[in-house]
N, C-alpha and C positions, 0 to 999 in steps of 0.2 A: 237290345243287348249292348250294341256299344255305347250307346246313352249310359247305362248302368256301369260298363268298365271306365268312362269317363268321369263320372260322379266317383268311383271309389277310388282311381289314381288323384283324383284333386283331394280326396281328404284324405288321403296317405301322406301327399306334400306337404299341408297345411299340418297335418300332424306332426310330421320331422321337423317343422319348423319351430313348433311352440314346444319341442324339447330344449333344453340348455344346453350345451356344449360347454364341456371345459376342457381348456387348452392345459396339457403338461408343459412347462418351461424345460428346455435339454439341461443336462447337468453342467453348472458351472453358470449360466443364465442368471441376472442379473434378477433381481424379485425385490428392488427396493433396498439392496444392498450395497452401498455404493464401493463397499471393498471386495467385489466378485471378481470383476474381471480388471485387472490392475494397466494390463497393455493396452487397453482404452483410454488409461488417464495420463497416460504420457504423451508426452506433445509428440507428432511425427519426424518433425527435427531432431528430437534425444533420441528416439529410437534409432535414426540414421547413424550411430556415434556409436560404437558397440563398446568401445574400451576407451580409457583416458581420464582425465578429470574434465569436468565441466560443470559451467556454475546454472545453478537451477531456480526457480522458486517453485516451492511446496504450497500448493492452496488448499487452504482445508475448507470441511464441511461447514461450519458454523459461520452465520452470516456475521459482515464485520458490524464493529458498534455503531457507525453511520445511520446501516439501514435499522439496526434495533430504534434508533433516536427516532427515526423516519416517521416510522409506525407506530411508534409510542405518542408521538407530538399529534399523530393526524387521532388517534385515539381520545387524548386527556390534555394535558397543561404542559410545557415546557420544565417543569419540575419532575415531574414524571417520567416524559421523555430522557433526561438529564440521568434519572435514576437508572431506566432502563436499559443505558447505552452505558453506565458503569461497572451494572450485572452482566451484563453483556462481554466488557473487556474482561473483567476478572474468570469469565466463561472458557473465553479464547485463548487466556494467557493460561489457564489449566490446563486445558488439552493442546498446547503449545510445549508448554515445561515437561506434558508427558511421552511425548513424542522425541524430546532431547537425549534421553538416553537411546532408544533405539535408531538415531540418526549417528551415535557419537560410536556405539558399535560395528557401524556403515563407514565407520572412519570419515564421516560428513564434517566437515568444517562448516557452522554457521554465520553467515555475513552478518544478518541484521532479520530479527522480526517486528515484523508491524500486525495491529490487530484491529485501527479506528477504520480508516477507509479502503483495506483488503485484510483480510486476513491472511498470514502467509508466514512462511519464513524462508530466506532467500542462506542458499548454500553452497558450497563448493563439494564434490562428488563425484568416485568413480562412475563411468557411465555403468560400468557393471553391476551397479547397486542399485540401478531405477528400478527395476521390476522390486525388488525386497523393500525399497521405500513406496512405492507403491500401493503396497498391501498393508501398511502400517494401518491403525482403524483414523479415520476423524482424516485420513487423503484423499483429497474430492480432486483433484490433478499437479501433474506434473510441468512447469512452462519454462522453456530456457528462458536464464537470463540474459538479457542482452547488454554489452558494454557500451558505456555511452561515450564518444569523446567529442571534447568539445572544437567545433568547428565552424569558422563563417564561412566558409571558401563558397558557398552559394548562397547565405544569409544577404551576403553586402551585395549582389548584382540583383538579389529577388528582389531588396525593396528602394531600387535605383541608386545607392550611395554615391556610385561612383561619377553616375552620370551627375548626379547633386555637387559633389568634389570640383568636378568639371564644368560647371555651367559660368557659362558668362566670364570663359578664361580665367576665372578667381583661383583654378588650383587648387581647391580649398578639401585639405585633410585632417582637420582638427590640429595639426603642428600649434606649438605652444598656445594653444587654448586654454583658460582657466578656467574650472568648473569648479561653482560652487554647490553643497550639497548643503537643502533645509531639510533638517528633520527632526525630531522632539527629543532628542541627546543622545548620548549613549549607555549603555549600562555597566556604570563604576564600579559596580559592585563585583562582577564579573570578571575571572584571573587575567582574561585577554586584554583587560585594561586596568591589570595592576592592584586589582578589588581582589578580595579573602576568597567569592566565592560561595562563603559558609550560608548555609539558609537562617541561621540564625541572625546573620546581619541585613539579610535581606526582610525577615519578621518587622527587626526593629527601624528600616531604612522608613521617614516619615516623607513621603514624597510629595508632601504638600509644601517642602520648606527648601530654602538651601544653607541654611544657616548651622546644622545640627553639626555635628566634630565627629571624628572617628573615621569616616570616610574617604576625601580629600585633602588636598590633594594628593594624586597617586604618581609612579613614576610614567606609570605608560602613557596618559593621556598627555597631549601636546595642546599648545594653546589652541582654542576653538574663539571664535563669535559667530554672534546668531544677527543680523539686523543691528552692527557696529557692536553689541554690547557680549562680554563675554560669555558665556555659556556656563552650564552648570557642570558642564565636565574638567572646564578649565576652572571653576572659582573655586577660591580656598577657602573655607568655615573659617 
């Protein structure tokens, strides 16, 4: 007899087990939705900021045109890849542009987007708008920006400067040191050196020559040489 309650408790178990179970997700639970739950996508830092401005980056859903190239090249040809990473930005900058007016009703100030190697668009914004930016569709998360300044105050003792300065009582702090800089010239064409600018001159600029007119000399540029011999940013056509 207990032999027999034995046998039919083990295939009562074996039976509950080759039932399926399906789990209910609770309301508001995430199901492959990345805009369910929005206080997950904000970084812990912005949440700590309850009111104020502060500058942000927005990451979105769509991966940047990098990894499209990535996956495209290990796929086919560099042509391809080349393609795929174009479709890819004109993808990003859609659902970027669409996002623009629901940030600008956030009263969001936009810094700068980028779409090749992150996708994102970096902003200024009350803290009190993260959770409504949040739920925006194509926001995969929210990451403070961080400001950057520039500083050597522990750059020059990391990679021993000073003691370099100091060796062999030479004292030596770069004081009136000349440096010379090689490099393949500058770009005349360019307003910061006195050039139009215009892409039409840059079409017609033949940069296998220096001989063509319309170009040179500019006012900006200053005399240059390269290896005693003037440079193409200093010679006049």
């Amino acid at each position: 007899m207990k032999r027999r309650l034995l046998s039919l408790t083990v295939f009562a178990l074996l039976t509950l087990l080759a039932i399926p179970f399906t789990t209910v997700a609770a309301p508001g639970a995430a199901q492959g939705d990345p805009d369910r739950r929005p206080a997950r996508k904000i970084d812990s830092a912005l949440r700590r900021q309850r009111t104020g401005p502060t500058k942000i980056v927005i990451e979105l859903t769509d991966a940047p045109a990098t990894q499209a190239f990535a996956a495209a090249q290990a796929r086919g040809s560099t042509p391809q890849a080349i393609a795929a990473a174009q479709r890819q930005i004109a993808r990003i900058e859609s659902a970027q542009q669409a996002l623009l007016v629901p940030l600008a009703k956030a009263n969001a100030t936009v810094i700068y987007r980028v779409q090749r190697v992150y996708n994102g668009i970096a902003a200024i914004v009350d803290s009190s708008k993260l959770a409504e930016i949040a739920q925006l569709p194509g926001v995969k998360a929210l990451h403070p920006l961080i400001t950057k300044h520039l500083d050597n105050n522990s750059s020059v003792p990391l990679i021993g400067a000073q003691q370099l300065w100091d060796s062999a009582g030479l004292n030596v702090s770069g004081t009136n040191i000349k440096l010379g800089i090689i490099d393949t010239g500058v770009d005349y064409i360019h307003t910061d050196f006195g050039g139009t600018g215009l892409q039409a001159d840059y079409d017609r600029n033949n940069t296998t020559t220096i001989t063509e007119t319309g170009f040179l000399p500019t006012a900006a540029p200053t005399a240059r040489t390269a290896f005693g011999a003037p440079s193409r940013a200093a010679m006049s056509p």
